[in-house]
C-alpha positions in Angstrom: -137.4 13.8 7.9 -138.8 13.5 11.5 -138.6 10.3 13.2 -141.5 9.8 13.7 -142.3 9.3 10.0 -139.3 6.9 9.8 -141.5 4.0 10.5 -144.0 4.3 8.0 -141.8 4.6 4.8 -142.7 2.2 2.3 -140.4 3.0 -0.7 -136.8 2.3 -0.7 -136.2 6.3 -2.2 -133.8 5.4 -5.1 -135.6 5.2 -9.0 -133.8 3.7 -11.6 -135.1 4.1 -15.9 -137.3 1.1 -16.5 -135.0 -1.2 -18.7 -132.2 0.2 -17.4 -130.6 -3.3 -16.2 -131.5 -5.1 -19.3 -129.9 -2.4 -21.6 -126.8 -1.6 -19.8 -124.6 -4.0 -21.0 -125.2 -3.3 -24.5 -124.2 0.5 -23.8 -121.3 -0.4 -21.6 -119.7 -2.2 -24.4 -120.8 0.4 -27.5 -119.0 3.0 -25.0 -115.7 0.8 -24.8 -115.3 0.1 -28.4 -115.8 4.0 -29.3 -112.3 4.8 -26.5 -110.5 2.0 -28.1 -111.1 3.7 -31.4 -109.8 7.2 -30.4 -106.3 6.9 -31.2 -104.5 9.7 -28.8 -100.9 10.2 -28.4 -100.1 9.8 -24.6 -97.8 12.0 -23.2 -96.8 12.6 -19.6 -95.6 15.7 -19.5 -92.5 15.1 -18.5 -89.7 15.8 -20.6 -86.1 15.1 -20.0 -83.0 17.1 -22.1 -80.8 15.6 -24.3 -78.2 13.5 -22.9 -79.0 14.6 -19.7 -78.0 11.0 -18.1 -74.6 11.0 -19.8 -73.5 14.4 -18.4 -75.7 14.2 -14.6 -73.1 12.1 -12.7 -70.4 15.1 -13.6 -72.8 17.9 -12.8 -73.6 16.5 -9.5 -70.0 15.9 -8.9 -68.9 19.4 -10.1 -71.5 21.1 -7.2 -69.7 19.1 -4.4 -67.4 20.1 -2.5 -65.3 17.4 -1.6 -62.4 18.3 0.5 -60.2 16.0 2.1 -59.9 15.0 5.5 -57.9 12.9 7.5 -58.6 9.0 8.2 -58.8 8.3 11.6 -57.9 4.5 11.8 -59.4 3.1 14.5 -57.5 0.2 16.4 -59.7 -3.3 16.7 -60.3 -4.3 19.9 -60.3 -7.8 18.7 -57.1 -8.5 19.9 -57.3 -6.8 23.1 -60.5 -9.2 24.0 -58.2 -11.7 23.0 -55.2 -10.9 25.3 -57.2 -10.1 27.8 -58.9 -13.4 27.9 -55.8 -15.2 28.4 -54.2 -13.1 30.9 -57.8 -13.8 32.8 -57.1 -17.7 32.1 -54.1 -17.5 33.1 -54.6 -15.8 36.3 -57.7 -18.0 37.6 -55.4 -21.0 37.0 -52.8 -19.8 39.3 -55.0 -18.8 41.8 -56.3 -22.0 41.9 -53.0 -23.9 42.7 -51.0 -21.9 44.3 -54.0 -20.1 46.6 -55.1 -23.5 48.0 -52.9 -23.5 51.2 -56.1 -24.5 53.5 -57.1 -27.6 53.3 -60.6 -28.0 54.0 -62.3 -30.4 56.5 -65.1 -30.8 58.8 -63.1 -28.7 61.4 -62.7 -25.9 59.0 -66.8 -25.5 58.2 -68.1 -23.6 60.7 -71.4 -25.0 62.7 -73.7 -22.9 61.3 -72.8 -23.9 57.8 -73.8 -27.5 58.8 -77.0 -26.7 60.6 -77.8 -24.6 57.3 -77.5 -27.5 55.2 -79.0 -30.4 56.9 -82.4 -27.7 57.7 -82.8 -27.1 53.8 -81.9 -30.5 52.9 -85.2 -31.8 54.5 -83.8 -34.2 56.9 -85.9 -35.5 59.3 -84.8 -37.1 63.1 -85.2 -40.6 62.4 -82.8 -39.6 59.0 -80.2 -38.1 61.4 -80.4 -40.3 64.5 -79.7 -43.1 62.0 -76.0 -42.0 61.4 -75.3 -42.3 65.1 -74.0 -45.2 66.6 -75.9 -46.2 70.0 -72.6 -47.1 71.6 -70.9 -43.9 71.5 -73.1 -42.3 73.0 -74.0 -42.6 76.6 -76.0 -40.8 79.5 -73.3 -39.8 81.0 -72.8 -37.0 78.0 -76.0 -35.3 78.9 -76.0 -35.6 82.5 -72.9 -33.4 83.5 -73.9 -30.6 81.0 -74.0 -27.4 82.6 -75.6 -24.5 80.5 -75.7 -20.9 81.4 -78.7 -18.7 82.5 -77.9 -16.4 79.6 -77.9 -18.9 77.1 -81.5 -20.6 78.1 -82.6 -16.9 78.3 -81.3 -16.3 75.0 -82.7 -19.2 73.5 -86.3 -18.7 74.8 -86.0 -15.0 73.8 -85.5 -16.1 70.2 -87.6 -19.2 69.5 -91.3 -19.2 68.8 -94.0 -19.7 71.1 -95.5 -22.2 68.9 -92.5 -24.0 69.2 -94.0 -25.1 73.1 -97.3 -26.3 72.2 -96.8 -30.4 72.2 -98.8 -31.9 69.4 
């Protein structure tokens, strides 16, 4: 069929017997009752020999060939997890008291430790010019401070420009 025909089709193109509907039923159930009276033997065609499940578990047996090997016992690590668990114990508790012969205070953390802490803590000036005391400290202290060339150069080298640029 050519497609240009396609549109101008008009029948559906599949007939059925007039009364076919209306009689179907009927002929459906004359057909059943005729199979239910056909009495067949079923068979499956399978056939199993005498005793055949009595004697199988022997015949299978009998075509092994089962030979004897060694056991290989295999030691559980269980109780080496445990041992070594307490020897571990054991060992981080002496290190702990008898290792502690430095006692640590603020002239044992170095500088930068310090300054790395108060930066990430957030801190701001008025936060940490609030733990001084005005009275120890005096002009005097940043009058007679004498800084090297090197170190001004050093510390220009590394800070950012936008570091100058007042607000």
């Amino acid at each position: 069929m050519k497609k240009e025909n396609i549109h101008s089709i008009t029948s559906p193109g599949f007939k059925t017997p007039e009364n076919y509907f209306e009689a179907f039923e009927g002929q459906l159930l004359e057909r059943l009752n005729k199979d239910a009276l056909i009495e067949t033997e079923v068979t499956h065609g399978f056939t199993v020999p005498d005793n055949y499940f009595d004697s199988v578990e022997e015949h299978i047996l009998s075509q092994l060939h089962t030979e004897e090997k060694p056991v290989i016992h295999l030691k559980s690590r269980k109780t080496f997890y445990y041992v070594a668990g307490i020897a571990a114990s054991f060992v981080l508790l002496l290190s702990l008291f008898f290792n502690n012969d430095e006692k640590i205070n603020i002239n044992t953390i170095e500088t930068t430790s310090i300054e790395n802490y108060l930066y990430q803590e957030d801190y701001s000036n008025d936060d940490l010019a609030s733990l001084f005391i005005t009275e120890d400290i005096s002009e005097t202290d940043f009058i007679d401070v004498n800084i090297s060339n090197e170190t001004i150069n050093e510390y220009l080298e590394n800070i950012d420009t936008e570091d100058f640029i007042l607000n």
